[in-house]
mmCIF file as gemmi writes it, N, C-alpha and C atoms, coordinates in Angstrom:
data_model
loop_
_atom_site.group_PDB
_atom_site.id
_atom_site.type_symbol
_atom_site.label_atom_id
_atom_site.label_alt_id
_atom_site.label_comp_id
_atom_site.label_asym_id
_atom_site.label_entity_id
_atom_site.label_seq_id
_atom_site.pdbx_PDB_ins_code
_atom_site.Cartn_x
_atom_site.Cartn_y
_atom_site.Cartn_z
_atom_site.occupancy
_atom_site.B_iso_or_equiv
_atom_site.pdbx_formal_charge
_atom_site.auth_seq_id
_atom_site.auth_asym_id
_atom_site.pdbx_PDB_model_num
ATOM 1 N N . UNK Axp A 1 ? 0.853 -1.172 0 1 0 ? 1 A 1
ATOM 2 C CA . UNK Axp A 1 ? 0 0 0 1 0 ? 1 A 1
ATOM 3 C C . UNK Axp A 1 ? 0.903 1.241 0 1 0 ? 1 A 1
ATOM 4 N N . UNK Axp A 2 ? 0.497 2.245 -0.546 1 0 ? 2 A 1
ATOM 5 C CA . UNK Axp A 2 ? 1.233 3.669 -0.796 1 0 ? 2 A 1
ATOM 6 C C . UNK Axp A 2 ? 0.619 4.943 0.142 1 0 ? 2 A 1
ATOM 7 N N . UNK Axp A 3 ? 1.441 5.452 0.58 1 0 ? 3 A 1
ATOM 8 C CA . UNK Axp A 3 ? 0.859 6.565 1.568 1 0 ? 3 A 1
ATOM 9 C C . UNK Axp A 3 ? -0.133 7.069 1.008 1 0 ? 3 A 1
ATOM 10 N N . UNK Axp A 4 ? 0.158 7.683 0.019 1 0 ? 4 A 1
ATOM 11 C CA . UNK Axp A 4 ? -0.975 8.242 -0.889 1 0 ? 4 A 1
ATOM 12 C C . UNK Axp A 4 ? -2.694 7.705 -0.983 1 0 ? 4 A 1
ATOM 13 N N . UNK Axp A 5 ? -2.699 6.312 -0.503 1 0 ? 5 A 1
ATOM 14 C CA . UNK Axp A 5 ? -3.546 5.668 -0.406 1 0 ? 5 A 1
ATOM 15 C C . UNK Axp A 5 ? -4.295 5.805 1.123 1 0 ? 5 A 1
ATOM 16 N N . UNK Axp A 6 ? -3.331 5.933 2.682 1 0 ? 6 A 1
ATOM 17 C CA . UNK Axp A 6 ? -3.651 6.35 3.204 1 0 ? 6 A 1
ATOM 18 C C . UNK Axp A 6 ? -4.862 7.073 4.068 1 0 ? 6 A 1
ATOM 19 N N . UNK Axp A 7 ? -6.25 6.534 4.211 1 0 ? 7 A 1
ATOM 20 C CA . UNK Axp A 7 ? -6.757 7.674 4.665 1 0 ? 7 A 1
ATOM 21 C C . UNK Axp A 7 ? -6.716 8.548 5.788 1 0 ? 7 A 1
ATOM 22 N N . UNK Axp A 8 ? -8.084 9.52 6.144 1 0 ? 8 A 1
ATOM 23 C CA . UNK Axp A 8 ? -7.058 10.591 7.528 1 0 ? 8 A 1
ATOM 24 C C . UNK Axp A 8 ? -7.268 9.748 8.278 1 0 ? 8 A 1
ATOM 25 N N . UNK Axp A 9 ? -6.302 10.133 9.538 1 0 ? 9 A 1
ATOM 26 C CA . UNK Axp A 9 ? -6.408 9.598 10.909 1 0 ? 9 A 1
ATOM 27 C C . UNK Axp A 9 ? -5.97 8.424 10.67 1 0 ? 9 A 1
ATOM 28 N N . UNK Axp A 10 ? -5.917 7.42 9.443 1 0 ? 10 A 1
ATOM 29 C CA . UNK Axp A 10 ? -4.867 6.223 9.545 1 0 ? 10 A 1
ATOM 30 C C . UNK Axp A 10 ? -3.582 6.339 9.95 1 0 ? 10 A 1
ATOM 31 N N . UNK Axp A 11 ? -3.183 5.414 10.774 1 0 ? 11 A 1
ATOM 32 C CA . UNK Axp A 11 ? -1.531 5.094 11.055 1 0 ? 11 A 1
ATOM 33 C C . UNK Axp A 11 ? -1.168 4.343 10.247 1 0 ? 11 A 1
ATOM 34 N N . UNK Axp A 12 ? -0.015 4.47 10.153 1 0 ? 12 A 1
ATOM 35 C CA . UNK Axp A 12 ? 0.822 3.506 9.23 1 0 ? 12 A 1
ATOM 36 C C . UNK Axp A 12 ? 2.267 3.378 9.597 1 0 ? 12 A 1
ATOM 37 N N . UNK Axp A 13 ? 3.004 2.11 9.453 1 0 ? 13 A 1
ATOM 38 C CA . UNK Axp A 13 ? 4.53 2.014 8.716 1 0 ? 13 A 1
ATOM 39 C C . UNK Axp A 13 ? 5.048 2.128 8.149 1 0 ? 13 A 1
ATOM 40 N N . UNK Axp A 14 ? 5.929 3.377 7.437 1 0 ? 14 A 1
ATOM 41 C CA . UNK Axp A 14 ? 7.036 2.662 6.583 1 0 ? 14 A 1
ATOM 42 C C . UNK Axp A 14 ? 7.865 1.795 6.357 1 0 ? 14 A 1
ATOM 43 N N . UNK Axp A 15 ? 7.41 1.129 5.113 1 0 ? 15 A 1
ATOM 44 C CA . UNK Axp A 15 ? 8.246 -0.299 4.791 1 0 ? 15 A 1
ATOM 45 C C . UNK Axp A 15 ? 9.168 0.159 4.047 1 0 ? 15 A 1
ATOM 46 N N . UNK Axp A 16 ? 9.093 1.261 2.725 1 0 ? 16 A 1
ATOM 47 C CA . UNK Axp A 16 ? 9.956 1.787 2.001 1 0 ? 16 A 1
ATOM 48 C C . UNK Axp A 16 ? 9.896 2.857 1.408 1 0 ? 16 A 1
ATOM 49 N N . UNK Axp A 17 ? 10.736 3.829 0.487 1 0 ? 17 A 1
ATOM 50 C CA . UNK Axp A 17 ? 10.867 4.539 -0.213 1 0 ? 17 A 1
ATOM 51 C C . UNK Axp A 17 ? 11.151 4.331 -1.622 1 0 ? 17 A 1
ATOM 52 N N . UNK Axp A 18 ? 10.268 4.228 -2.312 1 0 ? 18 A 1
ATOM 53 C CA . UNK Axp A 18 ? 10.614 3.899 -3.985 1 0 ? 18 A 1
ATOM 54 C C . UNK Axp A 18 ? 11.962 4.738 -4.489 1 0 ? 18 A 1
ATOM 55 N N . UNK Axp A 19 ? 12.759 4.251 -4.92 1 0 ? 19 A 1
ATOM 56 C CA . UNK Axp A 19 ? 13.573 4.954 -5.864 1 0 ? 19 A 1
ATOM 57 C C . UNK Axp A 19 ? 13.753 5.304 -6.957 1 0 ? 19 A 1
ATOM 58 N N . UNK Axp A 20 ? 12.825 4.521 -8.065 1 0 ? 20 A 1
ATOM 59 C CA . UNK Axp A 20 ? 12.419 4.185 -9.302 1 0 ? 20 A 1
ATOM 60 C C . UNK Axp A 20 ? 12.03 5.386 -9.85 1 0 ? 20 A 1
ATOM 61 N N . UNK Axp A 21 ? 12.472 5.944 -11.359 1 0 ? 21 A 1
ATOM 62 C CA . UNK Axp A 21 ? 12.112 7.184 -12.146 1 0 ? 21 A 1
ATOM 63 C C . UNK Axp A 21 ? 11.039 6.647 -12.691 1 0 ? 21 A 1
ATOM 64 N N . UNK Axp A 22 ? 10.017 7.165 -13.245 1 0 ? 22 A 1
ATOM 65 C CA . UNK Axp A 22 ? 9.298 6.628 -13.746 1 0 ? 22 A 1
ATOM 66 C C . UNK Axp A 22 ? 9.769 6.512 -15.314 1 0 ? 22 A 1
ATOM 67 N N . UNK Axp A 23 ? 10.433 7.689 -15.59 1 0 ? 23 A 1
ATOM 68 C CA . UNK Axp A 23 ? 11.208 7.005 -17.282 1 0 ? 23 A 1
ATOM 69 C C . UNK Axp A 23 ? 12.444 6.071 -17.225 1 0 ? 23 A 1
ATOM 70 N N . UNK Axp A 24 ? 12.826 5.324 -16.046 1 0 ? 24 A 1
ATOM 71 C CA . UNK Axp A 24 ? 13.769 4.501 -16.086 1 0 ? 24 A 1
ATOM 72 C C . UNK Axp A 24 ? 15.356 4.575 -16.515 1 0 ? 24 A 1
ATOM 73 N N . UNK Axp A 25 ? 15.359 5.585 -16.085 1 0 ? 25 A 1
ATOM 74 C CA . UNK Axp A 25 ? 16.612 6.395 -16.104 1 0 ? 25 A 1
ATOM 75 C C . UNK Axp A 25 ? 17.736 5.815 -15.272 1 0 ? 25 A 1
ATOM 76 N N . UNK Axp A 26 ? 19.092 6.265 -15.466 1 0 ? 26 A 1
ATOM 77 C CA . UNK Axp A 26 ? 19.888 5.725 -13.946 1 0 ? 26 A 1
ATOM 78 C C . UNK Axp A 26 ? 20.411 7.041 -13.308 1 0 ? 26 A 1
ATOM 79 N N . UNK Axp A 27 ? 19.476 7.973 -13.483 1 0 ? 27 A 1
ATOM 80 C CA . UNK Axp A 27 ? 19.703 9.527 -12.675 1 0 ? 27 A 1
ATOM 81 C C . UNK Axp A 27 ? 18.624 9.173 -11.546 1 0 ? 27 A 1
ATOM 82 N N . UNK Axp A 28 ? 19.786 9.333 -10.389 1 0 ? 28 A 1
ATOM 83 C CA . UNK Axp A 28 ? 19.291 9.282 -8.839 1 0 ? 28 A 1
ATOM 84 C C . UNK Axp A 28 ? 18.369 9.955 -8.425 1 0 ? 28 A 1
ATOM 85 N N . UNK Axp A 29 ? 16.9 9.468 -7.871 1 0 ? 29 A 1
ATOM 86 C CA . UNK Axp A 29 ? 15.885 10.18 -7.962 1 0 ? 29 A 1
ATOM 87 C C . UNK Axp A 29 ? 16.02 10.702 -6.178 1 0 ? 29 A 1
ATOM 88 N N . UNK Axp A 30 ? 15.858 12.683 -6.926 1 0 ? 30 A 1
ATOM 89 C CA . UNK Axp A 30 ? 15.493 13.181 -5.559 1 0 ? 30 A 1
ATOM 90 C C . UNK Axp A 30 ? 14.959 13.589 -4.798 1 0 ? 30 A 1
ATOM 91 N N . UNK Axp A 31 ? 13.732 13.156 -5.558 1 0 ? 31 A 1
ATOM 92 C CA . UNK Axp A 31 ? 12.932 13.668 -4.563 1 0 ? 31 A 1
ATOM 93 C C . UNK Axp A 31 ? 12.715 11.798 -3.735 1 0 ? 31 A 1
ATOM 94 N N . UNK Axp A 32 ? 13.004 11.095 -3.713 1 0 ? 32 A 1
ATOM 95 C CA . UNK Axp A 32 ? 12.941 10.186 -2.404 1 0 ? 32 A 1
ATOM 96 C C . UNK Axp A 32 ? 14.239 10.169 -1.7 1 0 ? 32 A 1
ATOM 97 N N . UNK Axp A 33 ? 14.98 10.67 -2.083 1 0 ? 33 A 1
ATOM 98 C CA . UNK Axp A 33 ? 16.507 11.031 -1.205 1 0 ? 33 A 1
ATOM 99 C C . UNK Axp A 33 ? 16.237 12.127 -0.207 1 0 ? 33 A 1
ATOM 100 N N . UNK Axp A 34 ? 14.955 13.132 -0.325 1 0 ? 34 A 1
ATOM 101 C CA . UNK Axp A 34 ? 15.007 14.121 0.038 1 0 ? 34 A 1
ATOM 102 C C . UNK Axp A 34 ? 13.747 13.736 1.318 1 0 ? 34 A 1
ATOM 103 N N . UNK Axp A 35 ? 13.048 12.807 0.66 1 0 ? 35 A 1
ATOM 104 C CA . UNK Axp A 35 ? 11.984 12.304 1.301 1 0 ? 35 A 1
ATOM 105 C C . UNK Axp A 35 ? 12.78 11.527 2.841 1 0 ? 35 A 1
ATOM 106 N N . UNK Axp A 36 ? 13.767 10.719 2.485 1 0 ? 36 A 1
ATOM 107 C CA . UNK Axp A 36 ? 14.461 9.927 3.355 1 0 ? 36 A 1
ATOM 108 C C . UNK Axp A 36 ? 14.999 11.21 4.7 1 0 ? 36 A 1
ATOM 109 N N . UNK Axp A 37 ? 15.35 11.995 3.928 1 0 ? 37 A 1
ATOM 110 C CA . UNK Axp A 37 ? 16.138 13.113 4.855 1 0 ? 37 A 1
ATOM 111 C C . UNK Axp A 37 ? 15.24 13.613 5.632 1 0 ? 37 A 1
ATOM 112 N N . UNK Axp A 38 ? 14.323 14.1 5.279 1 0 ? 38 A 1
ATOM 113 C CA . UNK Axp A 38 ? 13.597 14.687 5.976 1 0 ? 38 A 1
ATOM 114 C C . UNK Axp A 38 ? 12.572 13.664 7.528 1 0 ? 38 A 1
ATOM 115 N N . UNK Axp A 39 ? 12.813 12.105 7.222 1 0 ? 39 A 1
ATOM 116 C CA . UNK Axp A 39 ? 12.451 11.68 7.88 1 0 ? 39 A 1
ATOM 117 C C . UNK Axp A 39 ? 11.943 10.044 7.768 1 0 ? 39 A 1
ATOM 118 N N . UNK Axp A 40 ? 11.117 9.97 5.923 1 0 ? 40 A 1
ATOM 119 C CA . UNK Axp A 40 ? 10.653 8.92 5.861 1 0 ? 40 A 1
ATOM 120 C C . UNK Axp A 40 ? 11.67 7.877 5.493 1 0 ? 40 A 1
ATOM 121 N N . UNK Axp A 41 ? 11.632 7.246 6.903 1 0 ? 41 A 1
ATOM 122 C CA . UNK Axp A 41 ? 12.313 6.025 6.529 1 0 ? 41 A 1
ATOM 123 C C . UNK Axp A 41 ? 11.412 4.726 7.021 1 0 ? 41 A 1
ATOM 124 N N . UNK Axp A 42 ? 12.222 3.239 6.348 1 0 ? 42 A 1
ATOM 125 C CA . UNK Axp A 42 ? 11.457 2.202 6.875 1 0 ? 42 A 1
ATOM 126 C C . UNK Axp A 42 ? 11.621 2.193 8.297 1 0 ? 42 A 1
ATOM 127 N N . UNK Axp A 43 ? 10.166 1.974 8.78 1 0 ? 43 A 1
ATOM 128 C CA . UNK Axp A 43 ? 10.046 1.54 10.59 1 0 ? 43 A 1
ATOM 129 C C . UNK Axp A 43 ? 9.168 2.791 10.84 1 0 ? 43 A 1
ATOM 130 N N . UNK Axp A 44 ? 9.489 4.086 10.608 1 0 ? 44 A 1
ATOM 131 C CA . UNK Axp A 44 ? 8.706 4.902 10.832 1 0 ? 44 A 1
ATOM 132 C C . UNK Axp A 44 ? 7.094 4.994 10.928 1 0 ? 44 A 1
ATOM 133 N N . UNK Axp A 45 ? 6.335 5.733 12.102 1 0 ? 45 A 1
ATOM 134 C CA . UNK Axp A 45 ? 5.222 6.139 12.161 1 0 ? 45 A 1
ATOM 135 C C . UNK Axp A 45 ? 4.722 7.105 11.635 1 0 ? 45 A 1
ATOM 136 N N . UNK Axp A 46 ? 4.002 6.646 10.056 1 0 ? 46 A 1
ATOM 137 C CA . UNK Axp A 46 ? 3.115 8.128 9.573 1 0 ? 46 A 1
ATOM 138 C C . UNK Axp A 46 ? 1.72 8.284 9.945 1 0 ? 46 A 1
ATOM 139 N N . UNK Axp A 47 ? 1.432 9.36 9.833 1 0 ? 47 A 1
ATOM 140 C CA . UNK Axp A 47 ? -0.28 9.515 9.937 1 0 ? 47 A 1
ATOM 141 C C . UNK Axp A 47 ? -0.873 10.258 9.061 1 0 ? 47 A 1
ATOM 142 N N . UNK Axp A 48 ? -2.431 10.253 8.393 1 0 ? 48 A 1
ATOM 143 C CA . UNK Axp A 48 ? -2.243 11.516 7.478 1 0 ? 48 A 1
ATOM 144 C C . UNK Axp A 48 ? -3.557 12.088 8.278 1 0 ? 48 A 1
ATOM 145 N N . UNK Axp A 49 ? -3.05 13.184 8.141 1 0 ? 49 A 1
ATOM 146 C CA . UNK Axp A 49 ? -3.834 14.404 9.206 1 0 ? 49 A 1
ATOM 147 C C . UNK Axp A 49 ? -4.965 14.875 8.451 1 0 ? 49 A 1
ATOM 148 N N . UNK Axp A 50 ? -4.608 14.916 7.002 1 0 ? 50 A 1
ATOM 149 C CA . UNK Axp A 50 ? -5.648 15.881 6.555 1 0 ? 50 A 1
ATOM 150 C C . UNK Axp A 50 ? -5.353 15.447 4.985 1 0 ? 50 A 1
ATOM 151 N N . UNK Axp A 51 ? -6.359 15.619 3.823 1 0 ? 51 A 1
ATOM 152 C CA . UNK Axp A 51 ? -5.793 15.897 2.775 1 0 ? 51 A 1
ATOM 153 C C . UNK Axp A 51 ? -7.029 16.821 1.768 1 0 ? 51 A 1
ATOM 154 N N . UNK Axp A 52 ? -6.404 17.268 0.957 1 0 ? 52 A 1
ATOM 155 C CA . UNK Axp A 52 ? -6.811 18.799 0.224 1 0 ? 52 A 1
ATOM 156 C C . UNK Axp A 52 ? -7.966 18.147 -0.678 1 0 ? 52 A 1
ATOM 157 N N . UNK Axp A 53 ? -8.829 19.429 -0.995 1 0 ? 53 A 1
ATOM 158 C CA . UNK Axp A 53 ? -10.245 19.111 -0.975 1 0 ? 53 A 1
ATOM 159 C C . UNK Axp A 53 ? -10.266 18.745 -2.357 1 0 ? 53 A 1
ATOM 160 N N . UNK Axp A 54 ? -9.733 19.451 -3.657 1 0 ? 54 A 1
ATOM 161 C CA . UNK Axp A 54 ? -9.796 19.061 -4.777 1 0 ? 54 A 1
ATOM 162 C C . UNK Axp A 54 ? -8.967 17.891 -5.059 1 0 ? 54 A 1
ATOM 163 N N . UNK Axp A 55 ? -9.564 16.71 -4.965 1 0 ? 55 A 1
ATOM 164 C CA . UNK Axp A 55 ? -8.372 15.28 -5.58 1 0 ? 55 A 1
ATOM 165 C C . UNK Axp A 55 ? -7.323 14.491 -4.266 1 0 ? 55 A 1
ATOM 166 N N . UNK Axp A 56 ? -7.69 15.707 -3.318 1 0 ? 56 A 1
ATOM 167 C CA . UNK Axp A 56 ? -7.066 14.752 -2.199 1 0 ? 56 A 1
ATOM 168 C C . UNK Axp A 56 ? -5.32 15.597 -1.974 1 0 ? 56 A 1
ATOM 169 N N . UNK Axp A 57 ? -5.666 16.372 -2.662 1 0 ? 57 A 1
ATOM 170 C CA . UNK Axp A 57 ? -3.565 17.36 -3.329 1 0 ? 57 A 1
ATOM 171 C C . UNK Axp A 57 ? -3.575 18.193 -2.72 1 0 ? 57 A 1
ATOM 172 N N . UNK Axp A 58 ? -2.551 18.531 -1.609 1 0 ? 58 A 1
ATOM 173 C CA . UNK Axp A 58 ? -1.599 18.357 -1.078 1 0 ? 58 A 1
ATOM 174 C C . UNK Axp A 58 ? -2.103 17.353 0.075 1 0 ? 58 A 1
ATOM 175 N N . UNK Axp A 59 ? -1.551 16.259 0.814 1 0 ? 59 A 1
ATOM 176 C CA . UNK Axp A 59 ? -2.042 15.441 1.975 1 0 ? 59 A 1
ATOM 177 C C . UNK Axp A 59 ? -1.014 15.903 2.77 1 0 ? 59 A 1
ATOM 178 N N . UNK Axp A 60 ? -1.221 16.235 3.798 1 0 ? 60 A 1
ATOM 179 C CA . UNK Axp A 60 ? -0.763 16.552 5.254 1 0 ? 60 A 1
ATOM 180 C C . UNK Axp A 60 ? -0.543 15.397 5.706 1 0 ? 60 A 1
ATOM 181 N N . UNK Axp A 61 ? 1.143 15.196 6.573 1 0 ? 61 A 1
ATOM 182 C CA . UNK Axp A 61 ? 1.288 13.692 6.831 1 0 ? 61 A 1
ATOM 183 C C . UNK Axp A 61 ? 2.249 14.062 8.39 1 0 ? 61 A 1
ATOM 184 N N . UNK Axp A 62 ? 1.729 13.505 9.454 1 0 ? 62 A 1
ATOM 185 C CA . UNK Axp A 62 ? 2.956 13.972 10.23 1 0 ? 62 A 1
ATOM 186 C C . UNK Axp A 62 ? 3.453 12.392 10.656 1 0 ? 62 A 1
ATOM 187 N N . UNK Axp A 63 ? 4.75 13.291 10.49 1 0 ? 63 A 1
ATOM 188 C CA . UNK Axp A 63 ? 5.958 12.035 11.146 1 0 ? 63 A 1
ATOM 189 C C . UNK Axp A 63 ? 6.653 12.27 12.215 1 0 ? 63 A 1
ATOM 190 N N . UNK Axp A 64 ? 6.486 11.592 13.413 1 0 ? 64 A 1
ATOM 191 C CA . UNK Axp A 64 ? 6.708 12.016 14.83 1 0 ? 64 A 1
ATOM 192 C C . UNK Axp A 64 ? 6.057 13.134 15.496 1 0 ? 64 A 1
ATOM 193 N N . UNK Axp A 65 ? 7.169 13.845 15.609 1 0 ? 65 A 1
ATOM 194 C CA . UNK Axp A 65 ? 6.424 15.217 16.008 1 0 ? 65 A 1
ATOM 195 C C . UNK Axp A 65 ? 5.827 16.199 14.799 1 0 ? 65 A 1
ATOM 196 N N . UNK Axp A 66 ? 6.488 16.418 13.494 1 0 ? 66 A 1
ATOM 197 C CA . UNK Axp A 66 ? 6.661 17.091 12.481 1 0 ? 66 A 1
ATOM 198 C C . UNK Axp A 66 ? 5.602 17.045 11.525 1 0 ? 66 A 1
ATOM 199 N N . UNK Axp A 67 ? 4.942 17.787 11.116 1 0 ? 67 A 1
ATOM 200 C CA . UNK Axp A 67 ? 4.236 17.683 10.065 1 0 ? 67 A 1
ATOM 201 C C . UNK Axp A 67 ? 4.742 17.988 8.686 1 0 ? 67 A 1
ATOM 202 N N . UNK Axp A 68 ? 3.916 17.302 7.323 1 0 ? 68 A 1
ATOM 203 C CA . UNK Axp A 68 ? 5.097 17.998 6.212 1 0 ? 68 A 1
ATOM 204 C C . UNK Axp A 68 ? 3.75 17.863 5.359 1 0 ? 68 A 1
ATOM 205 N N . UNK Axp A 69 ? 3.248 18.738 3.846 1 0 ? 69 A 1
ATOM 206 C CA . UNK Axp A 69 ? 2.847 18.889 3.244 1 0 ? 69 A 1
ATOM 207 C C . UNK Axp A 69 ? 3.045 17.923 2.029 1 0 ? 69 A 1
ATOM 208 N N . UNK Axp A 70 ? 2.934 16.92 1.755 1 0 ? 70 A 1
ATOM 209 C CA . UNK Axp A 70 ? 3.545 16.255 0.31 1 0 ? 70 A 1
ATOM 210 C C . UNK Axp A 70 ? 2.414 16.049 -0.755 1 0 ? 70 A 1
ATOM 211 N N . UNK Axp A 71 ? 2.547 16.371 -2.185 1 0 ? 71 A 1
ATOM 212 C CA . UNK Axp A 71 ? 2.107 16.257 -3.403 1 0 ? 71 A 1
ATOM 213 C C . UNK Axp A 71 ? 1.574 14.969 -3.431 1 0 ? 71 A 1
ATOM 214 N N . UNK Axp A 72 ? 0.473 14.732 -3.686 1 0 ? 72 A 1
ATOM 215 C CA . UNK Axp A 72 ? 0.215 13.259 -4.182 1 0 ? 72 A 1
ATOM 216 C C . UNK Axp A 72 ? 1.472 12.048 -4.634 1 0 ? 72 A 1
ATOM 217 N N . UNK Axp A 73 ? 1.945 13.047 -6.13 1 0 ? 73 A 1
ATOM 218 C CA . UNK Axp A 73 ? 3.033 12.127 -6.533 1 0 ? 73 A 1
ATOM 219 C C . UNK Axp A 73 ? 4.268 11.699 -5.697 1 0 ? 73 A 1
ATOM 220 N N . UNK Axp A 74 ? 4.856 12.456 -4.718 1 0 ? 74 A 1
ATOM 221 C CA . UNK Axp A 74 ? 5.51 12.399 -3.931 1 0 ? 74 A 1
ATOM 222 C C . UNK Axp A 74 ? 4.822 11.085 -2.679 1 0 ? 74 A 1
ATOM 223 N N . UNK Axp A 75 ? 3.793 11.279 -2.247 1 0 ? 75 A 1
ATOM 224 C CA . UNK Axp A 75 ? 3.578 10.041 -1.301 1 0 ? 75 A 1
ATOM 225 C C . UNK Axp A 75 ? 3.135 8.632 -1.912 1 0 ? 75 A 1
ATOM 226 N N . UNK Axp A 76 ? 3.045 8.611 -3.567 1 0 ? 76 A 1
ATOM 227 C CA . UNK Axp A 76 ? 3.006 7.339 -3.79 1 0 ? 76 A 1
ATOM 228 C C . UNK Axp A 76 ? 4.221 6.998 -4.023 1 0 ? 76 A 1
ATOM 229 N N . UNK Axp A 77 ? 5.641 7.545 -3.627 1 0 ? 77 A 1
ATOM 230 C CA . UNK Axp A 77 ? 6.529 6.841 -3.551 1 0 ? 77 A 1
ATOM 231 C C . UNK Axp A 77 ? 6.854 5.976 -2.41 1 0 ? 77 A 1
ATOM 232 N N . UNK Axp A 78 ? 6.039 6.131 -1.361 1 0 ? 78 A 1
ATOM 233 C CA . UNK Axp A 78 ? 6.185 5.906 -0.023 1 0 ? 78 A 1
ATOM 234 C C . UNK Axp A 78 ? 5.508 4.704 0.583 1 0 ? 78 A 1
ATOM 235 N N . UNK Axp A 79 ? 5.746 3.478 -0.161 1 0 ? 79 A 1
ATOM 236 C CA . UNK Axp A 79 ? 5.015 2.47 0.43 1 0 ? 79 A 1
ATOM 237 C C . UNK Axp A 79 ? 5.15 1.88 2.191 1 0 ? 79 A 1
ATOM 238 N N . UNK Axp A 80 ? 3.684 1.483 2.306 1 0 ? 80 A 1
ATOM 239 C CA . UNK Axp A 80 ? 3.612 1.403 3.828 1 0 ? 80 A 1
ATOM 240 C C . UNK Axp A 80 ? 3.006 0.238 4.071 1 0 ? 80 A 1
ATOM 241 N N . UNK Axp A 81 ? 2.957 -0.023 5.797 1 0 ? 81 A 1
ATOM 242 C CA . UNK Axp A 81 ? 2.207 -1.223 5.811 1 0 ? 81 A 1
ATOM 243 C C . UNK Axp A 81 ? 1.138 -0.799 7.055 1 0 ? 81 A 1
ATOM 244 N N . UNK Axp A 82 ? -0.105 -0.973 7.001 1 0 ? 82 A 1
ATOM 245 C CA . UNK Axp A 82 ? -1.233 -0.388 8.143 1 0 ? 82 A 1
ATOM 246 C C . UNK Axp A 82 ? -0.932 -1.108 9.693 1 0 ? 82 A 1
ATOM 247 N N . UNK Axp A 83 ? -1.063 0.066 10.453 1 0 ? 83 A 1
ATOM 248 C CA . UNK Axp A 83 ? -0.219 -0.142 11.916 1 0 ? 83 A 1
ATOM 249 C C . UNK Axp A 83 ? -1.918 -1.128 12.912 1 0 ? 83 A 1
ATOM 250 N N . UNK Axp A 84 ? -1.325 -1.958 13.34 1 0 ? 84 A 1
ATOM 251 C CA . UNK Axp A 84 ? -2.853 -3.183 13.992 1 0 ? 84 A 1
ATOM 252 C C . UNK Axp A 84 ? -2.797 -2.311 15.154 1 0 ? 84 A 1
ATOM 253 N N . UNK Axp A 85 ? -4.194 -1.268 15.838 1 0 ? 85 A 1
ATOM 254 C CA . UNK Axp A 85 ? -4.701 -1.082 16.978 1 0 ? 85 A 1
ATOM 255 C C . UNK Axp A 85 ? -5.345 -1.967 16.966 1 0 ? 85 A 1
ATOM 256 N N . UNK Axp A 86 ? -5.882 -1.57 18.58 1 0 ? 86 A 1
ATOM 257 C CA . UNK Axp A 86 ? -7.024 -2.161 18.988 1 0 ? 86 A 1
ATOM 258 C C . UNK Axp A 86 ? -8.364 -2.217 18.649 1 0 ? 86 A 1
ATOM 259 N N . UNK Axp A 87 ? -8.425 -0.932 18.284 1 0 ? 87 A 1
ATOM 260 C CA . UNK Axp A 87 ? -9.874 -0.618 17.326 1 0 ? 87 A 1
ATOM 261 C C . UNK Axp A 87 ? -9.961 -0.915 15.782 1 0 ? 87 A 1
ATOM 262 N N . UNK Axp A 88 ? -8.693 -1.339 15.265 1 0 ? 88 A 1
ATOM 263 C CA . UNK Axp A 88 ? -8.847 -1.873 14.09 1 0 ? 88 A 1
ATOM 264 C C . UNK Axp A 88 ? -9.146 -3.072 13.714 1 0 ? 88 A 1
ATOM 265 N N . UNK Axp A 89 ? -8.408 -4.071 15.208 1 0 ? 89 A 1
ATOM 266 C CA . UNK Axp A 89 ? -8.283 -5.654 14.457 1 0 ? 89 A 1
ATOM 267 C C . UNK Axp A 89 ? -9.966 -6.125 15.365 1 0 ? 89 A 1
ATOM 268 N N . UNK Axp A 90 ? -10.328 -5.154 16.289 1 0 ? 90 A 1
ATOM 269 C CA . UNK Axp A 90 ? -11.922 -5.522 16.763 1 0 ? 90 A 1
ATOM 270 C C . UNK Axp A 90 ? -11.413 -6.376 18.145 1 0 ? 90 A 1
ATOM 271 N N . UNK Axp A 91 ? -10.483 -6.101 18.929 1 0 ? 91 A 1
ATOM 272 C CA . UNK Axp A 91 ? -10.607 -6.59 20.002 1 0 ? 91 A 1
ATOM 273 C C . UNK Axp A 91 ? -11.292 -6.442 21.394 1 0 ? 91 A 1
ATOM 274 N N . UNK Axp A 92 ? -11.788 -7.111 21.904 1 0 ? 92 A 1
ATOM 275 C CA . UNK Axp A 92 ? -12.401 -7.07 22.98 1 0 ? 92 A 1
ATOM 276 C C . UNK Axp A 92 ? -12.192 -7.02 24.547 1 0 ? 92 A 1
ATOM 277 N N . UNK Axp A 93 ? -12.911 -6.817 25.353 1 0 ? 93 A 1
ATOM 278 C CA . UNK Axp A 93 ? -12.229 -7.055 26.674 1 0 ? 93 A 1
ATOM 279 C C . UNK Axp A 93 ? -13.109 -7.965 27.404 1 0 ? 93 A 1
């Protein structure tokens, strides 16, 4: 699953950061180098807070403490895996 996919108030994991150009180039793509820097790495806790009314563009995503603004195209580089609460998997007491 891709952040981008994400809805609000979901948690999630990062499993990875795509590196892949989409024209298949061997020029180092930077905007997921930049993505990494700023925070998203595998293991990490994202959330998406919010996302923009026309198409869902720009999604609000915070990581840790930090919030960051990212482009659609930018968070489908960001594959994740959905974080199991308690209120998700339906457990009981």
């Amino acid at each position: 699953m891709r952040l981008s996919e994400l809805k609000v108030k979901q948690t999630a994991i990062i499993s990875k950061v795509n590196r892949t150009l989409s024209d298949n180039s061997s020029s180092p793509d930077l905007i997921a180098s930049r993505l990494e820097t700023l925070g998203f790495v595998p293991g990490t806790s994202v959330q998406v807070i919010t996302k923009g009314i026309f198409g869902g563009d720009p999604i609000l995503i915070q990581v840790g403490f930090t919030r960051f603004a990212l482009r659609k195209v930018e968070a489908e580089k960001i594959e994740i895996n959905l974080e199991n609460t308690d209120d998700s998997i339906g457990v009981s007491a």
